[in-house]
C-alpha positions as CSV (number, residue, x, y, z in Angstrom):
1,X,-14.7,-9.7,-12.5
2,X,-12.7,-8.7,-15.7
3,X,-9.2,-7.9,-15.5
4,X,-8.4,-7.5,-18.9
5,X,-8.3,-3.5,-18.7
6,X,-6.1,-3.8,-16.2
7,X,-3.9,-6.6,-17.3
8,X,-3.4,-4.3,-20.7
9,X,-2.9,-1.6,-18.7
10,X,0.2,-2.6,-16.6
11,X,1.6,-4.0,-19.9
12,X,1.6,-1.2,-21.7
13,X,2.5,0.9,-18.7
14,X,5.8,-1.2,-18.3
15,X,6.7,-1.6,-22.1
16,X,6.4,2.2,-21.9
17,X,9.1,3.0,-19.1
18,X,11.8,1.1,-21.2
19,X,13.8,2.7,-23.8
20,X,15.2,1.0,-26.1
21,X,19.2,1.6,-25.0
22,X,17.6,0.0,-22.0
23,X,17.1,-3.1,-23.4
24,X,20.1,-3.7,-25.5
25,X,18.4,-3.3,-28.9
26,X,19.8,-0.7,-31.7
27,X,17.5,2.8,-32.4
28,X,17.6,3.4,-36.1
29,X,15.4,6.7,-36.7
30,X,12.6,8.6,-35.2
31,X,10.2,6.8,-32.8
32,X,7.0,7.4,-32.3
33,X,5.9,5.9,-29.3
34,X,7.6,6.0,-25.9
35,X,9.7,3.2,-24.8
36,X,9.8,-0.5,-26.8
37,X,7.3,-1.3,-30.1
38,X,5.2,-4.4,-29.2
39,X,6.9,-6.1,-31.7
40,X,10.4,-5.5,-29.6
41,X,9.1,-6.7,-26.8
42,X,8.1,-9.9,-28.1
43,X,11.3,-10.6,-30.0
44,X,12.8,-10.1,-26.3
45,X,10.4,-12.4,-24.7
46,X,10.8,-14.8,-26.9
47,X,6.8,-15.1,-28.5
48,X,5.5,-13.7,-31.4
49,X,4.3,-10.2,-32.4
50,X,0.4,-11.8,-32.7
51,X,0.9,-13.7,-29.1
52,X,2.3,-10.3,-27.3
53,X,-0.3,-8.0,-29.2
54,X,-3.0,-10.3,-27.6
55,X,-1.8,-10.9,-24.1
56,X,-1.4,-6.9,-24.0
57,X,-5.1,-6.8,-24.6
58,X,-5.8,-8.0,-21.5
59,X,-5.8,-11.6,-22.3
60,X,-4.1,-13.6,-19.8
61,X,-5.3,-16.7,-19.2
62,X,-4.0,-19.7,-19.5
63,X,-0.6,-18.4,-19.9
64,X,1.7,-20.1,-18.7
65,X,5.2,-19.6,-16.0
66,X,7.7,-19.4,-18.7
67,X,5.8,-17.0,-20.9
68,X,5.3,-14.9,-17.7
69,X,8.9,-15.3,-16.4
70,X,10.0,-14.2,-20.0
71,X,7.8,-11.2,-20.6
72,X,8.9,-9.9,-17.0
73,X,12.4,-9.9,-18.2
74,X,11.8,-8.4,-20.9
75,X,9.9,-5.7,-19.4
76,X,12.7,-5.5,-16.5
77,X,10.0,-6.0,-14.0
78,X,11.0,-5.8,-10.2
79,X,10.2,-8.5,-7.7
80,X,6.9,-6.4,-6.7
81,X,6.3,-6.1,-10.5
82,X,6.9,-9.8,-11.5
83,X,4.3,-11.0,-8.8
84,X,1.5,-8.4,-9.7
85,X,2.1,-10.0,-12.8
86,X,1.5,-13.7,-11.6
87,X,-1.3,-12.2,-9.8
88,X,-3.0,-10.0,-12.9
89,X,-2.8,-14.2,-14.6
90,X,-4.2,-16.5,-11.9
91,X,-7.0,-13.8,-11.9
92,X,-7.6,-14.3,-15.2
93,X,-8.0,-17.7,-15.0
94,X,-11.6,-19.6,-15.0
95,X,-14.1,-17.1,-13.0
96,X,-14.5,-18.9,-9.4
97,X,-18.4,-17.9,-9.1
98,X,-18.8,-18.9,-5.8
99,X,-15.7,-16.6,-4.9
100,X,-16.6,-13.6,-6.9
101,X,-19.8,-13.5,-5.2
102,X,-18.4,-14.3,-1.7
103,X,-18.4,-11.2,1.0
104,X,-15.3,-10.2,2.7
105,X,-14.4,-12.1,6.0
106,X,-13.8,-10.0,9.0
107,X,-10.2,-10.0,10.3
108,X,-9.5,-9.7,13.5
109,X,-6.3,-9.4,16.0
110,X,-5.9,-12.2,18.1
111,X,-5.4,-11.3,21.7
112,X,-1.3,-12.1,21.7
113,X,-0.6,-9.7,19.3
114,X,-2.8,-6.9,20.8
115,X,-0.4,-7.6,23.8
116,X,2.7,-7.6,21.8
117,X,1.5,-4.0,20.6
118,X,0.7,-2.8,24.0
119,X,4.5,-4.5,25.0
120,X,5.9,-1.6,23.0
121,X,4.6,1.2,24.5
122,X,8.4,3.6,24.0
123,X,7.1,2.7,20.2
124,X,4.2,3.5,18.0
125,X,2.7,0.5,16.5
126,X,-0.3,-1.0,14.5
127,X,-1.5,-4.3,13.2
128,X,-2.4,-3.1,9.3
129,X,-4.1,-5.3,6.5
130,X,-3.2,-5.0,3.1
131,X,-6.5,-2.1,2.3
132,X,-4.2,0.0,4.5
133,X,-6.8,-0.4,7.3
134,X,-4.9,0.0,11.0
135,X,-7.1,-2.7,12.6
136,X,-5.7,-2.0,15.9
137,X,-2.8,0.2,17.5
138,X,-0.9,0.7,21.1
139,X,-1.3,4.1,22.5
140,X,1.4,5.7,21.1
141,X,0.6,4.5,17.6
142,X,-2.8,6.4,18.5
143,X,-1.2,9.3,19.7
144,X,1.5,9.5,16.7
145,X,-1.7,9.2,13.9
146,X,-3.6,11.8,15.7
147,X,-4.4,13.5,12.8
148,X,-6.0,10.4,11.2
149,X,-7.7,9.1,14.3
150,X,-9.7,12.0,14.9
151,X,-11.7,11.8,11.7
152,X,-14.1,9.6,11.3
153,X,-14.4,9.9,7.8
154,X,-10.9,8.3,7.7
155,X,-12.0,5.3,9.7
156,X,-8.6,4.3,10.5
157,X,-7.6,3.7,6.6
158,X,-4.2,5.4,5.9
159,X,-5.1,5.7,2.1
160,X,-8.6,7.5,2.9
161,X,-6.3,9.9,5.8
162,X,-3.4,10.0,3.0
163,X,-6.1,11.8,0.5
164,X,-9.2,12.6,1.9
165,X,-7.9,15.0,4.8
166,X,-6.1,18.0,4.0
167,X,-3.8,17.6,7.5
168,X,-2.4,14.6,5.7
169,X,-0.6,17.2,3.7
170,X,1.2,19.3,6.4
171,X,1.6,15.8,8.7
172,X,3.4,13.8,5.8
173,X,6.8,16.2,5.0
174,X,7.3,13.5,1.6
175,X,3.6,13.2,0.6
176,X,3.4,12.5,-2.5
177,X,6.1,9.9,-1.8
178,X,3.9,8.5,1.2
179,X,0.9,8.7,-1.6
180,X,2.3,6.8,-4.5
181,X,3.5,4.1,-1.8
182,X,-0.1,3.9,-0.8
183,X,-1.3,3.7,-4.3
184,X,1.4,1.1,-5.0
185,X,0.2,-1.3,-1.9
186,X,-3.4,-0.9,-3.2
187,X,-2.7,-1.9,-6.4
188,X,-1.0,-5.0,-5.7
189,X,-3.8,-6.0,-3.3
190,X,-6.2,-5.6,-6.1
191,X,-4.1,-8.0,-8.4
192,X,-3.9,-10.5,-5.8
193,X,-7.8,-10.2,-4.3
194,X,-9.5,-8.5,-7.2
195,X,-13.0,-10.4,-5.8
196,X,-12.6,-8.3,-2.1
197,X,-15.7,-6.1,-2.5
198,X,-14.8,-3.5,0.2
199,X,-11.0,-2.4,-1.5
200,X,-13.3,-1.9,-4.9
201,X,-15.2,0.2,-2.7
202,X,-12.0,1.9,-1.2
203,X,-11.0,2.2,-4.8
204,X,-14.3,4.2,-6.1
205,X,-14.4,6.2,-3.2
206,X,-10.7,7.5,-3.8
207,X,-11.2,7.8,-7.3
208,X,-14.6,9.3,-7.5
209,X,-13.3,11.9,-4.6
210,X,-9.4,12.4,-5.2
211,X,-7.9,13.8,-8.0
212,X,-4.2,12.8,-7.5
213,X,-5.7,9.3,-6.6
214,X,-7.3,8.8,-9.8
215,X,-4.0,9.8,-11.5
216,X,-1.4,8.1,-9.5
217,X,-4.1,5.0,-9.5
218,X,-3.7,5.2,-13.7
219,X,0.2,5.3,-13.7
220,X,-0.7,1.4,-12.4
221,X,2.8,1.2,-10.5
222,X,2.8,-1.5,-7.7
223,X,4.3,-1.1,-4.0
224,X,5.4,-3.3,-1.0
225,X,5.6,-1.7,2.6
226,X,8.5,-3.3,4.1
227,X,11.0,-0.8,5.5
228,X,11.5,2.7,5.2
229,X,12.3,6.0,6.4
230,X,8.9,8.6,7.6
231,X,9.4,12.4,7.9
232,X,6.3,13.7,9.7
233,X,5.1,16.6,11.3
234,X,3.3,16.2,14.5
235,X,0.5,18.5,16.1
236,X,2.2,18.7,19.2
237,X,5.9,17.5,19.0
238,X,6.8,18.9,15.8
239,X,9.1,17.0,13.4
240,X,9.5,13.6,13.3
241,X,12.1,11.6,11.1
242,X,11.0,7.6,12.3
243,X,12.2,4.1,10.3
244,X,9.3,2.0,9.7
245,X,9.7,-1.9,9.9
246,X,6.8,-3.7,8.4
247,X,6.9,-7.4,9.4
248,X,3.9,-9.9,7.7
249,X,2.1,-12.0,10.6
250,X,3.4,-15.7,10.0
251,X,-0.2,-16.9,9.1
252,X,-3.2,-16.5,6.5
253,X,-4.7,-13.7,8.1
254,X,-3.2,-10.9,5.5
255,X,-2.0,-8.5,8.9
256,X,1.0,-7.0,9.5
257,X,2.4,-5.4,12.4
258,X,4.1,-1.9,11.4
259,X,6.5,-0.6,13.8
260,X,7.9,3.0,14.2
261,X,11.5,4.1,16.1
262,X,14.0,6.7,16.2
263,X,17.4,6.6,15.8
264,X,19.2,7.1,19.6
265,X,20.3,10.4,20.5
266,X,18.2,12.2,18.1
267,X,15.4,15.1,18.3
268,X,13.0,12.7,16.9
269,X,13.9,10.5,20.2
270,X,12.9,12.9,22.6
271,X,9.7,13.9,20.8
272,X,9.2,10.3,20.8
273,X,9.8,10.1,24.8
274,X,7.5,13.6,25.0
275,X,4.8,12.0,23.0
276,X,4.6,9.1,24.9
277,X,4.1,10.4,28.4
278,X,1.2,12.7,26.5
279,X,0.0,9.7,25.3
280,X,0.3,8.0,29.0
281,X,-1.3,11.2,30.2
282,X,-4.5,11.2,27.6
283,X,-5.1,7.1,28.4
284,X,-5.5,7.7,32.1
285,X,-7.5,10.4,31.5
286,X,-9.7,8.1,29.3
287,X,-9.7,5.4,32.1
288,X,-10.6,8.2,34.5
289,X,-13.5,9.2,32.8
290,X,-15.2,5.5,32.1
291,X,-14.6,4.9,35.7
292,X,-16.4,8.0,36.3
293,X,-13.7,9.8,38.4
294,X,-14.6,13.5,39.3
295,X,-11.9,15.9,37.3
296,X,-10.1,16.4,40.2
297,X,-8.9,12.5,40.6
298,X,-7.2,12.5,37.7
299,X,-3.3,12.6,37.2
């Protein structure tokens, strides 16, 4: 896989954002391009105008730390930023055939975390990979991502839910906000696994069906999920201002377990409490009917 495209891409996305009273250095004139010349960014990085011109080409391998600790100061990269950047190189490096060509391992929950999740059951939770996938959630998590769950299409991916389902739209109160996040997380995972055949499959799918996908997807802007603050609108309990705590298992599997609460004393508390005996309600009912209980047996 060649990186080059998007290796230039990010470069020039970056060099574009900066301005030159940004970066200390004196505007004599008109300009004609947004942001720094090529030529100022490589008097700030400390290379010459020949090295930066080629490594914003796409060509980054075999570059080494300092020259990427330098060009991410000089391009006033964030900490997301700087290790895309680190990333976009090691991928750039000698092609790994045996990798390229490898197919994507499974993941799967192991059995203490399910229980951990279904510990929780006052808050909505998921175990989430780094495609956005929710590989498994307790049943308020279920309940909360109703929307999501009950399409297929979406298969559990908050990206495909995000902007393939127009409920996304009226269930996210900040969606474009939620949307460039997603975006942002995708993009980082495709700097640091650009071999994982079934995100470039995500990828063409959202780009071959979304519109604002394929454009947020060019602005090439990177995202974490750590911690932040959701305003949604539920179905059934209405409006819902959560905090979302995004904590990375402590092993190699990629997982994360995503964890929603609301502030005490709050409206979004009681819809919480009010969700979660519907939610109660719903999993009986589903017990009720594997067990094969007549309509009347059930709570």
């Amino acid at each position: 896989m060649d990186n080059r495209d998007a290796v230039s891409a990010f470069l020039r996305s970056r060099r574009e954002k900066i301005t030159p009273e940004q970066a200390g250095l004196p505007v004599y004139g008109r300009r004609r391009v947004p942001g720094l010349r090529r030529g100022e960014v490589a008097a700030l990085a400390g290379v010459s105008v020949e090295y930066y011109t080629r490594l914003e080409r796409g060509s980054l391998r075999g570059v080494s730390d300092s020259v990427l600790d330098a060009l991410a100061h000089a391009l006033r990269l964030d900490d997301t930023e700087r290790t895309y950047l680190y990333d976009l190189a090691r991928a750039a490096g000698p092609a790994p055939g045996a990798r390229s060509r490898q197919r994507t391992v499974r993941q799967t929950v192991r059995p203490s975390v399910l229980r951990i999740l279904e510990g929780m059951p006052g808050l909505p939770a998921y175990v989430m990979n780094d495609r956005l996938d929710t590989l498994a959630a307790n049943e308020l998590g279920r309940a909360l991502y109703a929307p999501m769950y009950a399409d297929p299409a979406c298969r559990g991916n908050v990206a495909r839910f995000a902007f393939l389902n127009s409920e996304a739209r009226r269930f996210y109160k900040d969606w474009e906000l939620m949307a460039r996040f997603a975006v942002g997380a995708l993009r980082v995972e495709a700097g640091r696994n650009p071999y994982d055949p079934e995100l470039s499959h995500l990828i063409g799918e959202l780009s071959t069906r979304s519109d604002p996908f394929r454009v947020m997807w060019g602005s090439h802007d990177v995202h974490v999920f750590r911690r932040s603050t959701k305003r949604l609108v539920h179905p059934l309990v209405g409006d819902l201002e959560l905090d979302q705590e995004t904590m990375a298992l402590p092993d190699e599997s990629g997982l994360s377990v995503v964890v929603y609460s609301a502030r005490r004393d709050t409206p979004a508390q009681d819809a919480l409490t009010l969700l979660a005996g519907w939610s109660a309600g719903t999993g009986q009912d589903r017990a009720a009917d594997s067990a094969g209980s007549p309509p009347s047996a059930r709570p």
